[in-house]
N, C-alpha and C positions, 0 to 999 in steps of 0.2 A: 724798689726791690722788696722794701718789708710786705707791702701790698701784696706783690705778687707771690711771697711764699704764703700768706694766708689763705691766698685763693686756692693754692694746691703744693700743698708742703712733698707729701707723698712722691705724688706728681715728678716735682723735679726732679726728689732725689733718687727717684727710680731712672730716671735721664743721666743723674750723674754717674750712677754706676753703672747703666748701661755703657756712657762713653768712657769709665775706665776700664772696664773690661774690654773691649775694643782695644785701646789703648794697650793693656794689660799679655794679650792678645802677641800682638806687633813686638813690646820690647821684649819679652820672652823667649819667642822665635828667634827675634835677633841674637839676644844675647847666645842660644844655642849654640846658632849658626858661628858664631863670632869665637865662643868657646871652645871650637875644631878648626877656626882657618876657612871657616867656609865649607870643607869636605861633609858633608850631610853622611857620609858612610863609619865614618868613625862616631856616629853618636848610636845611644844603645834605642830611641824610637827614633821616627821618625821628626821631621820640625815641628810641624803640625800638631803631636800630642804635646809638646811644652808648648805650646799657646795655649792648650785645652787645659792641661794643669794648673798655669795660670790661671786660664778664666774661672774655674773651680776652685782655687783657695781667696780670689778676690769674691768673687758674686756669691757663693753657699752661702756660707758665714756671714757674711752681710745681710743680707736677702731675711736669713733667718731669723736673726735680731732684730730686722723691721718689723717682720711680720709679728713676732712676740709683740713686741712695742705696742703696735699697734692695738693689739690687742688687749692690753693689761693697762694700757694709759687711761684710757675711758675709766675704767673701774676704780682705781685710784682717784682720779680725781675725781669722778662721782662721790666715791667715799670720804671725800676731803672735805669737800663740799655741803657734805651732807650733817657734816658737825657742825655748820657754820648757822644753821638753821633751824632759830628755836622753837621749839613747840609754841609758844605764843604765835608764831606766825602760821600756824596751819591749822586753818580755818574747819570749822564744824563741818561735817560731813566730806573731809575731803581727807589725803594722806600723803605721806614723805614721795612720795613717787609723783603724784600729780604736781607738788609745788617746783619737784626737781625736774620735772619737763617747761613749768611757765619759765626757771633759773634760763634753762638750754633754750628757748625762744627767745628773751631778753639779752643772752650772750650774743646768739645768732644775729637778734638784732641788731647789736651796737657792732657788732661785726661789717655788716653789711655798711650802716650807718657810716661806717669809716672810711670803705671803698668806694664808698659812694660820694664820699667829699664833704658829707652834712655835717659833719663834726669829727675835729681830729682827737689824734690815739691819746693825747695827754688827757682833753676832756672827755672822752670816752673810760678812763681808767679814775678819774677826780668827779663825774656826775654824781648829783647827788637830788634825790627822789624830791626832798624838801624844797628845792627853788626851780625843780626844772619837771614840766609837764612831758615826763619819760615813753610814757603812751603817743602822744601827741610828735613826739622828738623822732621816735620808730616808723610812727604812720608817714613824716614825710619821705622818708628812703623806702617806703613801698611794705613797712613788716606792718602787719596787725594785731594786734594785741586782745584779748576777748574782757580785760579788766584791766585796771589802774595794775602799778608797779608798786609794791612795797617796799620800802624801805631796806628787809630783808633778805626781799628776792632780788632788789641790784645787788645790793653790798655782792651776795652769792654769785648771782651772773659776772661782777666785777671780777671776782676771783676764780672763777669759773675760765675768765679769757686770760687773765696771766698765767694762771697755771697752764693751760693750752698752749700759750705762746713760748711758756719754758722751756713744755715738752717738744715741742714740733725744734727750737734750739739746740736742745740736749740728743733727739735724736738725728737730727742732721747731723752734728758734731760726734756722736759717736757709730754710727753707721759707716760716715766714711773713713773714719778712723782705721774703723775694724778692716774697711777695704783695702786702704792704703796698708794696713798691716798684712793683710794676707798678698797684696802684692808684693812685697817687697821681700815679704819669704819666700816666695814663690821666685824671683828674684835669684834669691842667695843660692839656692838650693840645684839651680838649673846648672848642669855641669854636662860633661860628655858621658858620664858612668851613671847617672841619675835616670834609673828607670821610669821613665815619665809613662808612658804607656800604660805598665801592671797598673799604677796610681789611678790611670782614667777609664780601666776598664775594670777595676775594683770599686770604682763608683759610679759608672754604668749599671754593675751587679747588684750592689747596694739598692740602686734606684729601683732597679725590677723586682726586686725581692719586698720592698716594701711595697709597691702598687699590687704584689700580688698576695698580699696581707691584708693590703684595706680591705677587699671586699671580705676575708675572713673575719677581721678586727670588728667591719660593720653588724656582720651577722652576729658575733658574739654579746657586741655591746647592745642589739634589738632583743636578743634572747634575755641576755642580763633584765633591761629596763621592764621588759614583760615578766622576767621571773617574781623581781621583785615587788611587783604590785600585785602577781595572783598571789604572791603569800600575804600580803596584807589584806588580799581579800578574802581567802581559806579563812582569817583568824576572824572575821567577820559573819561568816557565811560557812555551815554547813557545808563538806564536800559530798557526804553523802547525799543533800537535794541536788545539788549541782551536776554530778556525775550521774544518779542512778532514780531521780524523781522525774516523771514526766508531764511537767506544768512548765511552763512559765510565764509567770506574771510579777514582772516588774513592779513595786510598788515604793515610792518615794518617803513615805510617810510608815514605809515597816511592812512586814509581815508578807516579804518579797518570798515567791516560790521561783528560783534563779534554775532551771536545770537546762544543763546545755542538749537532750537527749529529742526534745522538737526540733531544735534546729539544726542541729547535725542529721536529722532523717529529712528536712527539708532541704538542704544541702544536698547532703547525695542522693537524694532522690530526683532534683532538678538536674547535677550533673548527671546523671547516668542517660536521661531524655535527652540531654544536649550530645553526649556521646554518641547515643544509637541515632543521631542524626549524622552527625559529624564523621565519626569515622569510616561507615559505610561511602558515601560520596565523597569523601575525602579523598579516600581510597583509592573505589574505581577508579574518581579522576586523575590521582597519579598513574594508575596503570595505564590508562587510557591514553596520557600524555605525553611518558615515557617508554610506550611501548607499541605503540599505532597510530599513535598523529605524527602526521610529516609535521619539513617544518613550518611552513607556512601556520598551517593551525595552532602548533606549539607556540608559537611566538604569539600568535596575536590572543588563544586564552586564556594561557599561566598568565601572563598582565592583570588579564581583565578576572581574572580568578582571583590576583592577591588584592583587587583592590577594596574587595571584602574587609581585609586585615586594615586597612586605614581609615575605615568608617567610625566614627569616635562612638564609645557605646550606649552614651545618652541618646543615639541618633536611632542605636536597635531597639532600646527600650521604647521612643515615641512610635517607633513601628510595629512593636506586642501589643503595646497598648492600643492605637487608633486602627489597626489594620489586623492582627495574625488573635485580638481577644474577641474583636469583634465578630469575626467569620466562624471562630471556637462556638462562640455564643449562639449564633444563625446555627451554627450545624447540631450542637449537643445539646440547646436550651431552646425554653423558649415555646415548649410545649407544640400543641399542633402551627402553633405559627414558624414553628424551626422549620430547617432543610427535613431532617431525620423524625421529625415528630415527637420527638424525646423533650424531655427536663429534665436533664443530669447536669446543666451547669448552671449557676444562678448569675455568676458574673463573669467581667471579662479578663478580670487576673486569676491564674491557676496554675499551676506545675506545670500542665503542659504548654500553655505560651511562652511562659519564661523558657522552656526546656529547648523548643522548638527554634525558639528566635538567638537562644542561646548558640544552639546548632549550627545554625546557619552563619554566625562569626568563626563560629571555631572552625568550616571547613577548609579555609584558606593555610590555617595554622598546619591541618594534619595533611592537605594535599601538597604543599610548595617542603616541607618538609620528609616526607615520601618519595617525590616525583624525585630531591637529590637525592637521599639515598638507592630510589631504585637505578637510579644511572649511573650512581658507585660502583653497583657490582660488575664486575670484570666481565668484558665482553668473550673471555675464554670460557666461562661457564655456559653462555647460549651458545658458543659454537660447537661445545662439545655433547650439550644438549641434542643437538639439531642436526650431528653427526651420529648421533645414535637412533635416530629419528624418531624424537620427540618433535609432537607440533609446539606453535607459538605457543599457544594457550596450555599446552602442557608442561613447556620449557618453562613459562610463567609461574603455573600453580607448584610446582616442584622442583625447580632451582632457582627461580631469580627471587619469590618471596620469601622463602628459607633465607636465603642467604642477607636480604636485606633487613630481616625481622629486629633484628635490633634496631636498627637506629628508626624502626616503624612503630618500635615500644614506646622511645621516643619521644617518637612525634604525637604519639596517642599520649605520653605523660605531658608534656607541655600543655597539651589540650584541657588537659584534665586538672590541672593549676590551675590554667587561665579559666576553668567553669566553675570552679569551686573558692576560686577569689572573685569573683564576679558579682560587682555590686550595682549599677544601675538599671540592670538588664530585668534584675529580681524585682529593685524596689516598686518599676512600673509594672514587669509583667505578671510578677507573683503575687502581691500584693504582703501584709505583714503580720498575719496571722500565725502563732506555732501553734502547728499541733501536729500528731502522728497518723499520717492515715496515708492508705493505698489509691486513695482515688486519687489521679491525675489533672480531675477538674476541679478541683477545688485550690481555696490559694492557701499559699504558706509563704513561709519566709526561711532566711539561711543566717548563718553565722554573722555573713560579713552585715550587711542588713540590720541586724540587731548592733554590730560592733558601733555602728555610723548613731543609731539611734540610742545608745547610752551616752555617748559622749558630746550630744548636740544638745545645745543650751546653756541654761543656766545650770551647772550639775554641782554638788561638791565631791570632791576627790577622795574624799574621807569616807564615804558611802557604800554599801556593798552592790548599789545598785549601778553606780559609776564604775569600780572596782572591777565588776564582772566583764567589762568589755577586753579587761587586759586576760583574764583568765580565755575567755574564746578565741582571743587570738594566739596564745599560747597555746593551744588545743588544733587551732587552725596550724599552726605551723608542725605541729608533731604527725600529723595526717599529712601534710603536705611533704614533710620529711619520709616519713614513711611509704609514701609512693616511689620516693626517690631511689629506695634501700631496694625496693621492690624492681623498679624499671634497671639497678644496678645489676642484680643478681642475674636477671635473665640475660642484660644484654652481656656478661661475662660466659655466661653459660652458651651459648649461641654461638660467641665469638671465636670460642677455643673450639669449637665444633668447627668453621669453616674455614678461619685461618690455620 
């Protein structure tokens, strides 16, 4: 038995409270039932809400204090542990964390070692480094060790698994505790007048209101952790180069010219090439699809149109790069050996590959989003169209897209997220040069691109060259917000227009 709670302490005791909740469940109800005679008309819910009552003051509160548990035991006993372990024992060039992981493989192993029959829990807990080849002892039950065992780091591992086996005792025993408590109030409480229902739909409410907080909570707490490192990086770093200088060169060793004003025109200068691809074909093709294809053809090209959108986008970027820079190249460079006879492009990354290849993922986005709202709008607006006799294509251009323009704002803002957070697409097809400039064939880079390239490697956190990534992101999101404010306004404005 002791085995098998080591192998999965968790485990069971998620199985026991599953079967007393079950359990919890059945006597509950009954007790209801039995509190009226059986008449189910004289209780104020139904039966069915006192089992769900039950199963919510046994399984919450339970549940809850595991999962704490779980979560705060590690840390304690790492920190228990970790006074156990004298600096004498932690060898030159190494630190408290790397010896506190060899402790957790020596624990792990005599763990094993136990289940495995090699050696039982008395001398698993009484081993001692000095008479017994501890390395050698692990290798036979299949663990590997990359060094000898010190002395320090048993004693540690030893204390390392009693403490463990404490905890995993102490939290069986008060887990279920706590469950049996809230049964047995649950229990007492269950009467014919006992509003069990308000109880279970007050914590239904409860639930929705907080899942509909996380994703507020998450935003908040990503604004937070970015706010806080662009002010350690401002204190660092000039906001005047960063906001209003137009260099940037990154420089590890000092004398970094950080301005985010290349890449933010790299930015949107790539999205806006990926939009004038995008939204135009996008477009059409929703009009096309929801307003002249039978159905036969609707069915079989919306499919094969969204299946753009599942293409993963390292897979568009090997396709700027090896196919839409090279043809760039043939047609605009390349001198009298090009298509055009020009050298206007010297290589195969530039704004417009990136833009182009960009384009061509985002149509899926603004067509399948288009095509529903154009089939939102009320089939009483074409018939009243086409009763005044307006043609198709007039009914089109002057009721059905008026009316659907908002949620076609939309679909163009979603667009325009997904091109403006858009990072593989650039690194191959744009290539990572900033600077400011109108030509299209030349390359450049974007926000996100530069965010991936400051935080990759060996960096220090302390640095304004490091720092700056959290500042573009925070930049990146106040633009990305600000479209939002923008796609809000019109589509209110619009809205009270036609409803």
């Amino acid at each position: 038995m002791r085995n098998f709670l080591n192998v999965a302490p968790t485990t069971v005791l998620v199985l026991v409270l599953l079967a007393l909740t079950l359990v919890a469940f059945g006597m509950v109800r009954s007790r209801a039932m039995v509190s009226v005679g059986g008449d189910s008309r004289k209780l104020h819910s139904l039966p069915n809400y006192y089992g769900y009552n039950a199963v919510l003051f046994t399984a919450i509160p339970s549940l809850f204090v595991l999962v704490a548990w779980l979560l705060i035991q590690p840390v304690v006993i790492q920190n228990a542990v970790i006074e156990m372990i004298p600096q004498s024992a932690i060898a030159e060039g190494s630190s408290v964390s790397l010896v506190m992981s060899d402790v957790t493989r020596v624990a792990n192993g005599l763990d094993a070692a136990v289940q495995a029959g090699a050696i039982d829990a008395d001398r698993a807990r009484n081993l001692s480094s000095n008479d017994t080849d501890v390395r050698a002892l692990l290798a036979e039950s299949g663990v590997a060790l990359g060094s000898d065992v010190s002395p320090e780091v048993l004693a540690a591992a030893q204390r390392y698994r009693s403490m463990q086996g404490t905890g995993r005792l102490l939290m069986i025993a008060i887990v279920s505790t706590i469950a049996l408590a809230g049964l047995l109030f649950a229990f007492r409480v269950t009467t014919e007048k006992f509003r069990a229902r308000n109880m279970v739909e007050r914590f239904l409410l409860s639930m929705l209101i907080a899942a509909a907080s996380l994703a507020i909570l998450t935003t908040v707490g990503i604004v937070l952790s970015m706010l806080f490192e662009t002010i350690n990086f401002f204190k660092l770093h000039p906001w005047q180069d960063f906001f209003l200088g137009t260099t940037w060169a990154p420089n590890f060793r000092g004398d970094s010219e950080l301005s985010i004003l290349p890449l933010l025109w790299g930015t949107l200068y790539i999205s806006l090439i990926a939009l004038l691809v995008a939204v135009p074909i996008g477009l059409f093709a929703a009009i096309y699809l929801s307003e002249y294809a039978n159905g036969k053809v609707r069915a079989f090209a919306k499919p094969l149109l969204e299946i753009l959108a599942g293409i993963p986008t390292i897979v568009y970027g090997l396709f700027a790069l090896l196919t839409v820079g090279p043809f760039l190249v043939n047609l605009f460079g390349r001198g009298e050996n090009g298509i055009l006879g020009v050298d206007w492009m010297s290589g195969a990354t530039s704004v417009l590959t990136a833009g182009l290849v960009m384009g061509i993922m985002l149509i899926p986005f603004v067509s399948s989003l288009s095509d529903d709202i154009i089939n939102a709008v009320p089939q009483s607006l074409r018939d009243g169209s086409f009763g005044l006799g307006a043609t198709h294509s007039e009914t089109i251009r002057q009721v059905v897209l008026p009316a659907a323009l908002p949620g076609i704002v939309g679909a163009v803002l979603l667009a325009a997220s997904r091109a403006i957070g858009e990072t593989m697409i650039v690194v191959l097809g744009a290539g990572a040069i900033a600077r400011i400039s109108a030509n299209p064939l030349e390359a450049m880079t974007t926000i996100t691109t530069r965010i991936v390239s400051q935080l990759t490697g060996d960096t220090d956190f302390a640095s304004p060259e490091t720092l700056v990534a959290f500042a573009l992101g925070l930049t990146l999101f106040v633009l990305t917000l600000g479209l939002n404010v923008l796609a809000l306004y019109i589509v209110r404005k619009y809205r009270e227009q036609y409803e």
